[in-house]
N, C-alpha and C positions, 0 to 999 in steps of 0.2 A: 603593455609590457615594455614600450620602449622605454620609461624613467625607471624601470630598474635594475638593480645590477644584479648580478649572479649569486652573490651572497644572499642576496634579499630571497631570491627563488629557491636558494638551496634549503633555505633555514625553514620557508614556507611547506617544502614538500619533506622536511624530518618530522618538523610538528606535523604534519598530514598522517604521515606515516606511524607517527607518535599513536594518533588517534587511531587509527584504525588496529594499529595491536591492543592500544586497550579493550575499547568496544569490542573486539573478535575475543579477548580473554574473559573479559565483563560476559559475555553471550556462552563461551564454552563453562561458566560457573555455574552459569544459571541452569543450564541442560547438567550437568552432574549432577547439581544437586536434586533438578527434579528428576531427574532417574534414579536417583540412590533413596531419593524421598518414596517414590512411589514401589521402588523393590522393596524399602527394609522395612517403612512404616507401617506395622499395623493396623491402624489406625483407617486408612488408606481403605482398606478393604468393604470398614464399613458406609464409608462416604458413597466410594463410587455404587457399592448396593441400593446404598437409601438413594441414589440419584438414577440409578436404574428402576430401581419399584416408582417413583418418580412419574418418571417417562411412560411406563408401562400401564400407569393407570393414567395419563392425558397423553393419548397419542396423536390428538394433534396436535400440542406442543412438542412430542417430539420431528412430526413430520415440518413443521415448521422451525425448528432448531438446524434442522438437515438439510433446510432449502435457504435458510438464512445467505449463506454464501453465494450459492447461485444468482438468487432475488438481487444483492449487492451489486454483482456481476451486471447486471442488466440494466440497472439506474445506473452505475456508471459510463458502461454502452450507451446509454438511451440519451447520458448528458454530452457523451461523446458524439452523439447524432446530431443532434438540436445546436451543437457548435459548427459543426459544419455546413448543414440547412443553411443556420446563418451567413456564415463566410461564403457559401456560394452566393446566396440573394445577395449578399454586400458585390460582389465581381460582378452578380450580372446588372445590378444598377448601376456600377463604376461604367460598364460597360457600354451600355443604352445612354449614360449621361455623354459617352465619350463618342460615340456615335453621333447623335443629338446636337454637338455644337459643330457648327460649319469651322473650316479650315480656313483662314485668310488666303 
């Protein structure tokens, strides 16, 4: 940030700001309309029926739709484990190599 100047930074965090009122207005559209979709449309009624009779006749796809999230949860846990496993064996090698060579 030392090469630049004030102006540079200022104009950087309008357009920041720029974006995130869009995106925040883009996201409160989207939610109106899927709530004005889902009170006023008709239509509506029959879908989410026919995707409940659905579920009701393969309930283990529905128990498996319900655990989707969780399952998710746990691979990315389990890749959050397996990176750290690693990073400790990396420090206790750096460690044992550091040990390992005599000091002049």
């Amino acid at each position: 940030m030392a090469g630049r100047t004030r102006g540079e930074n200022g104009d950087r965090r309008a357009a920041r700001v720029a974006w995130f009122a869009f995106w925040n207005l883009l996201a409160f559209a989207a939610m109106f309309a899927i709530f004005f979709a889902v009170r006023d449309l008709e239509w509506w009624d029959g879908a989410f029926r026919a995707c409940f009779e659905f579920f009701y006749r393969h309930e283990t796809l529905a128990v498996l739709a319900a655990l989707t999230p969780f399952l998710a949860s746990l691979l990315v846990g389990w890749g959050y484990a397996q990176r750290a496993r690693r990073r400790r064996a990396r420090e206790a090698q750096a460690a044992q190599a550091a040990r390992a060579t005599p000091v002049a």
